[in-house]
C-alpha positions in Angstrom: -61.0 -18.3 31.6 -57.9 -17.4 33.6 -56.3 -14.6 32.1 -53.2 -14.5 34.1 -52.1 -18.0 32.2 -50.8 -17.7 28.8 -52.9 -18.8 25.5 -50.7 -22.2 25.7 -51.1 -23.0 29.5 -55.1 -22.3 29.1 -54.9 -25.0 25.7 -55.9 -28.0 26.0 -55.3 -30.6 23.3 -57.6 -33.6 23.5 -56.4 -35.9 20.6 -59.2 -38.7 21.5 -61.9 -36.0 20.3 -59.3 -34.4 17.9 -59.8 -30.9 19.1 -58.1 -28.3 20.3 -60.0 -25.9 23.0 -59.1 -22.9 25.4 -62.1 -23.1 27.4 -65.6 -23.2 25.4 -63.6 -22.0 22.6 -62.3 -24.7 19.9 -59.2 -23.9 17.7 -57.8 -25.3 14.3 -54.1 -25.0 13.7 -53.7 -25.1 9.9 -50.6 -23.7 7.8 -51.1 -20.4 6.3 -49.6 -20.8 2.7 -52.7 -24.2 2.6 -55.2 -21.2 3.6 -53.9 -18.2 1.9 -52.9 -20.2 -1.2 -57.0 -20.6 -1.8 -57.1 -16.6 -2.1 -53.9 -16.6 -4.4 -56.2 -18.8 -7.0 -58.8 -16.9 -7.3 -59.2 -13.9 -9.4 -58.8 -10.5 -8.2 -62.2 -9.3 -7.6 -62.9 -13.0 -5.8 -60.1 -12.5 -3.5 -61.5 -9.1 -2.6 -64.6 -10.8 -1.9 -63.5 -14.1 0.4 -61.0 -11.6 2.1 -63.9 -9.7 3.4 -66.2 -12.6 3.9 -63.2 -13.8 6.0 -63.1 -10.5 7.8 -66.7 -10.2 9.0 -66.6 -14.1 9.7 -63.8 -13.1 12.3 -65.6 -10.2 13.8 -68.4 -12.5 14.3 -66.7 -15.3 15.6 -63.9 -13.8 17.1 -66.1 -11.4 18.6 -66.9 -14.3 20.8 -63.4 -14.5 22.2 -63.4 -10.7 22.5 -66.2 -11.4 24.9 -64.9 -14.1 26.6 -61.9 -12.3 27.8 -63.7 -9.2 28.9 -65.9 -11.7 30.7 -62.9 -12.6 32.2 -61.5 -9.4 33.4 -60.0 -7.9 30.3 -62.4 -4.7 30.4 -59.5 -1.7 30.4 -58.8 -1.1 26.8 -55.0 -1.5 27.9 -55.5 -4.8 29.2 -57.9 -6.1 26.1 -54.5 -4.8 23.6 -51.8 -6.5 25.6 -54.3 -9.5 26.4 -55.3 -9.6 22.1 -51.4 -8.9 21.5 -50.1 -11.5 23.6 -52.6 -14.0 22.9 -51.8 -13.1 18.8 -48.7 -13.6 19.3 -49.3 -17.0 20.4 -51.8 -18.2 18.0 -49.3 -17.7 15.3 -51.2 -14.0 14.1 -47.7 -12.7 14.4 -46.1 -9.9 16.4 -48.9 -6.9 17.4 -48.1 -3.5 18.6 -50.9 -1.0 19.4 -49.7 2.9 19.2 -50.7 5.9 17.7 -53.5 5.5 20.6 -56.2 8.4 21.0 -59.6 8.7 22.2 -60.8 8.6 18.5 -58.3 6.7 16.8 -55.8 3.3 17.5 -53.2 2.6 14.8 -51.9 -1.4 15.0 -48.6 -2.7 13.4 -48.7 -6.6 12.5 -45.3 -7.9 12.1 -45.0 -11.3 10.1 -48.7 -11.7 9.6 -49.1 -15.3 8.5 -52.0 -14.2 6.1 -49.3 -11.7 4.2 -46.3 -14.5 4.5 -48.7 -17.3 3.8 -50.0 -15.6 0.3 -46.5 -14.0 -0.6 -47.2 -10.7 -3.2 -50.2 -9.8 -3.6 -51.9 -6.6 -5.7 -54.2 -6.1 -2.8 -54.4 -6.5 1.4 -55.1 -10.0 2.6 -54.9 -9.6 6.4 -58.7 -9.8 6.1 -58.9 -11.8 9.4 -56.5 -9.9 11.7 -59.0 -6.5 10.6 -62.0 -8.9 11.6 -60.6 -9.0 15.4 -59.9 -5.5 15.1 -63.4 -4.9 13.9 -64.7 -7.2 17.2 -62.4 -5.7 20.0 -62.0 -1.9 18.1 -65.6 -0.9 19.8 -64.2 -1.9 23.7 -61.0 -0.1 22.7 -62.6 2.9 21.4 -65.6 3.1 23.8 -68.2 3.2 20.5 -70.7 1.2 19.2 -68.3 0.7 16.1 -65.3 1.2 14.7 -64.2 1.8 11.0 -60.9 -0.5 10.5 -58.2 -0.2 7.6 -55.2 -2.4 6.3 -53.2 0.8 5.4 -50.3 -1.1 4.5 -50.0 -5.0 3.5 -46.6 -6.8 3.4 -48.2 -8.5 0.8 -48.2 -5.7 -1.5 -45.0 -3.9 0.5 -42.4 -6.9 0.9 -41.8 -4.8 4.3 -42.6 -7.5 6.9 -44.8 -5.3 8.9 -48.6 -4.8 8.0 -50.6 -1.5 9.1 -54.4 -0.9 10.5 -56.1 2.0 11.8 -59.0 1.8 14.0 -60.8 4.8 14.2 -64.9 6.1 15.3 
């Protein structure tokens, strides 16, 4: 995987075999509001549950993409958060900003998250699979073996555009 191309020079779209791959890794583009509008039917204490089923099914399987850009190079913690923001940014995850950064403690901002937009209001945080990467790349970033990650604020539940997460030991 050459990190020095963007997400969308590495994709490539084979329509004969209907997939979409960067490298070994396959991708789905779907709309958020079909996803998200799955957890806006169920009940409140289902939601809770699929979001963090979706979370830890990110942090597994995302953790694969993790690896395959620090197999790639992206071993610096500053390179992983600009290669994981730009490569967001492009995937549709919305607009990533890592501050706040300390030895024991990363805060992430998540502007237009398109599992907040896609669900509209919600009584709870949705962005279930943007703290699943989080959860995948906060041990690299953090130099642990893992990393405790909260939605501290949801747009979903805010109306303020801009989502929160703390990554901490």
């Amino acid at each position: 995987m050459d990190l020095s191309q963007t997400f969308h020079q590495r994709l490539a779209i084979t329509p004969d075999a209907g997939e979409m791959r960067d490298g070994a890794i396959r991708y789905l583009m779907m709309r958020p509001d079909a996803l998200m509008g799955m957890f806006a039917r169920l009940s409140p204490a289902a939601r809770q549950e699929a979001v963090e089923a979706l979370c830890a099914s990110v942090a597994e399987f995302g953790g694969k993409s993790v690896k395959a850009y620090r197999d790639s190079g992206a071993v610096d913690p500053d390179a992983m958060m600009k290669t994981i923001a730009d490569t967001s940014g492009e995937l549709g995850w919305g607009i990533w900003t890592f501050g706040a950064v300390s030895a024991d403690r990363i805060d992430v901002q998540v502007r237009n998250s398109p599992f907040a937009m896609g669900i509209g209001r919600s009584d709870q945080p949705v962005c279930g699979a943007i703290r699943g990467i989080l959860t995948a790349i906060g041990p690299l970033l953090l130099n642990a073996e893992a990393v405790r990650v909260e939605e501290t604020s949801c747009h979903a539940m805010t109306g303020t555009g801009i989502c929160h997460f703390t990554l901490s030991r």
